[in-house]
N, C-alpha and C positions, 0 to 999 in steps of 0.2 A: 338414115334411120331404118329402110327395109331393110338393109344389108345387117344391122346390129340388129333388129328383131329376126329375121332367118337367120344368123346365128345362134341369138339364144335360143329359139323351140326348137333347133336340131342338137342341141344338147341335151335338155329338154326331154330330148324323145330316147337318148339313150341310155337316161335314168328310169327306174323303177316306178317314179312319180309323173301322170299323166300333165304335159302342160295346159293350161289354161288362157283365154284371152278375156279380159273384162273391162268391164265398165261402172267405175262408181262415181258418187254425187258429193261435194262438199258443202254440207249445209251450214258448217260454223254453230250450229245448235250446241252449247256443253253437256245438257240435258242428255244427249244422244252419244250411245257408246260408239268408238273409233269404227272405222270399218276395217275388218278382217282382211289379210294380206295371206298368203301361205308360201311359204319363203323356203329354202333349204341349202345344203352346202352345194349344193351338185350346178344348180342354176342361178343364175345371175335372174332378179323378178327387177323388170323395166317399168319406171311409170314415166307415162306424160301427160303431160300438165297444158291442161287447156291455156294457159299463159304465164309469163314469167317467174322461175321463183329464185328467193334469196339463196344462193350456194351455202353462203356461212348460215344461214339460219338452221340448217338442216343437224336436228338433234336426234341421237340415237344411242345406244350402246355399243360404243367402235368395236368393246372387246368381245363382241358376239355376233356384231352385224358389219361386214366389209361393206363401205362407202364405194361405189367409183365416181370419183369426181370428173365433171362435164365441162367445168367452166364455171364464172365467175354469178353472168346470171343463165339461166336455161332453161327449154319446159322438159327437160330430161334428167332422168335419176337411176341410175341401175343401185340395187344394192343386194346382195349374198351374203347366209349367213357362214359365220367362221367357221361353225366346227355344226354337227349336227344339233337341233335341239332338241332338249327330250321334252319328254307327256306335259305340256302345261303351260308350257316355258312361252312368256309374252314380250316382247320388244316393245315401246313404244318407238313409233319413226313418225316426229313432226320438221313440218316444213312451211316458210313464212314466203306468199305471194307478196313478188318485187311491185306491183301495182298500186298497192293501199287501198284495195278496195275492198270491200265487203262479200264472203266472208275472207278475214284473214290472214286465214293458216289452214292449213290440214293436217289429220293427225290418224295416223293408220297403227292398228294392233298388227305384229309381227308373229305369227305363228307357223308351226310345222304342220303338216297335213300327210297323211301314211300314203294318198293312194296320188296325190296334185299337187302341183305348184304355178302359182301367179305367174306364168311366165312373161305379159305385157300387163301391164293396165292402164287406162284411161281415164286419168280424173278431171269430171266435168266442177263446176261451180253454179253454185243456187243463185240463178240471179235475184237481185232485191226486186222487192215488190214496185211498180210505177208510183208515184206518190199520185195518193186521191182528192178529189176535192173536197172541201171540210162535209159537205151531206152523206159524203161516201167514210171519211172516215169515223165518225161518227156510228154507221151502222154497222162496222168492222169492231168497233170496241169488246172485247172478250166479257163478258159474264165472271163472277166469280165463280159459277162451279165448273168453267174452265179448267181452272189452276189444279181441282183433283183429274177432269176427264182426262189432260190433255198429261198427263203423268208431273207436270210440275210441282204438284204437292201429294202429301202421302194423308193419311186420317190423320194424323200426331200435328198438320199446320204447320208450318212456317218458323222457328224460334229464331228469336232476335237477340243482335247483344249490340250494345254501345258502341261508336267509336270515339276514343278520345280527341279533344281539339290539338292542336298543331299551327304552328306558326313560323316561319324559315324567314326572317330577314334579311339573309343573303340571297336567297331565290325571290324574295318580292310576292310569294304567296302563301296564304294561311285557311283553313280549315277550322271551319264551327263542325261540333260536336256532330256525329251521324251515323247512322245505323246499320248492321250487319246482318245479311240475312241468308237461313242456308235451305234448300229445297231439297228434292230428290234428284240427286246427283251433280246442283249448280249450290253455286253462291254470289252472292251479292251487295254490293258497298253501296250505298246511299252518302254523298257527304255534297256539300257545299264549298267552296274554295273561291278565296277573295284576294282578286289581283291589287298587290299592293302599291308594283313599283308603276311609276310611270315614266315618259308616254306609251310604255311598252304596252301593246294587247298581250292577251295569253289563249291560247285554242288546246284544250285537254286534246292530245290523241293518243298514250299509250296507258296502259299500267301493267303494272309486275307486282306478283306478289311471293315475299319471300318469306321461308321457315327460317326456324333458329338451326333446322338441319340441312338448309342449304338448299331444301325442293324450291323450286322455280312454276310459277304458273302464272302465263300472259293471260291478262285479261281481256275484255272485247269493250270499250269507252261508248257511251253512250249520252250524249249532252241534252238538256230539257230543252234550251235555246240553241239555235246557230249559230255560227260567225263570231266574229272574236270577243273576248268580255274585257273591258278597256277598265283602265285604272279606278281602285275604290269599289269597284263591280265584285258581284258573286255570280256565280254559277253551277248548278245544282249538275254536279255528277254523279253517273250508276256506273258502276266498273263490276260487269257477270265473269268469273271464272268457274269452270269445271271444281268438283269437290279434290281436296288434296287427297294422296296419298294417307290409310291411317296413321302412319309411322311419321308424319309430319309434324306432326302436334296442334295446337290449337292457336299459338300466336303467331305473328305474319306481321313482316315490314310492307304496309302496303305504298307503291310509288306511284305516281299520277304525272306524268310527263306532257309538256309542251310540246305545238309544232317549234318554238323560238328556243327551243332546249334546257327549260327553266325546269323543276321537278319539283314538286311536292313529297314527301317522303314522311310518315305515318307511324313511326317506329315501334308502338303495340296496339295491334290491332286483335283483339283478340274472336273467333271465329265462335258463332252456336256449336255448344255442342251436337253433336249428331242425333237424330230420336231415336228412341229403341224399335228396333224388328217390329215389325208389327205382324199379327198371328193369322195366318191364310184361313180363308173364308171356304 
């Protein structure tokens, strides 16, 4: 690894563009924009990864952003861009931690910079909170004028919209009616799902949420209760994803996936619309 880092920043040094070594956080927030990378054709920009990540998980634009592959799993990622990018020009680069634990994924804005370039970086992880005992968590409960402080909500509130019920007799699970909700910059499924088959348990842990145009956005599962919900049972799930792309439109296949690989699959889910601008103060 020193011998691939003194390589790159003696490259690095014989470009135009100053290298850089840094250090960012992965807090899993959607709320919270990617963290900036500054990338370019000249240097290969190294990250590692405080632990394990999915190889195949790693999405990107290949036709503008060269991959080097490390291995199957790794905490290493080199990636250079193709060709130079001009004034603007954004990559997304996410990648899924092989661990399963909280947060995620991480997901970095790919950008040029005139005068630097990321030539290592170091991504740490937010770790989760200790869990409190009930007097402590109680006193941790958010207020609602949280939701404007803390940027979650804009003045315009929160608009909601329906989700249709659902019912899959081949998967063994079914969905009562549940609601949609969009914030500033997140969104949010509320639904309910009732394990049909038995003696199978069922444990929500992933979802996806898909357009009619193909955009893809993993959700983060959040269960009311733990541990497995056994036949006949419901269990009330929140699935938060980032806002979509605009050019996405407004309906979405939402999926709701098992640890046992059973899926619940949502086919119109239709999303609030967005609130308008709101005029600076």
């Amino acid at each position: 690894m020193l011998v691939l880092l003194a390589g790159t920043v003696a490259r690095a040094q014989a470009t135009a563009r100053e290298p850089r070594q840094r250090t960012v956080t992965v807090t899993g927030n959607p709320a919270e924009p990617p963290h900036e990378v500054h990338v370019s054709d000249e240097t290969p920009s190294v990250f590692l990864f405080g632990s394990e990540i999915r190889k195949k998980s790693v999405r990107v634009d290949t036709t503008r952003i060269r991959v080097v592959d490390t291995g199957e799993q790794s905490r290493l990622l080199m990636v250079q861009a193709v060709n130079p990018l001009g004034e603007g020009e954004r990559h997304e680069l996410e990648v899924e931690f092989a661990d399963g634990k909280t947060p995620a994924r991480a997901v970095f804005a790919l950008v040029a910079h005139p005068s630097d370039v990321d030539a290592f970086v170091t991504v740490a992880r937010q770790q989760p909170v200790t869990p409190a005992c009930p007097a402590e968590v109680r006193a941790a409960v958010r207020a609602p004028e949280d939701l404007l402080l803390l940027g979650y909500m804009g003045e315009s509130g929160v608009p909601t919209a329906e989700i249709p019920q659902e019912t899959d007799d081949a998967q063994g699970l079914e969905s009562a009616r549940g609601v949609a909700y969009r914030g500033k910059g997140w969104l949010m499924f509320q639904v309910a799902i009732r394990n049909l088959r038995g003696p199978q348990p069922w444990v929500p842990t992933e979802a996806t949420l898909t357009s009619k145009t193909g955009e893809k956005l993993r959700g983060r599962v959040v269960r009311e209760e733990q541990g497995e919900t056994p036949p006949g049972e419901a269990v009330r799930v929140l699935v938060v994803t980032e806002e979509p792309p605009a050019g996405a439109g407004r309906v979405f296949i939402l999926e709701v996936s098992g640890a046992d690989g059973r899926t619940l699959a949502i086919p119109r889910v239709t999303i609030p619309a967005p609130t308008k601008k709101e005029p600076k103060r």
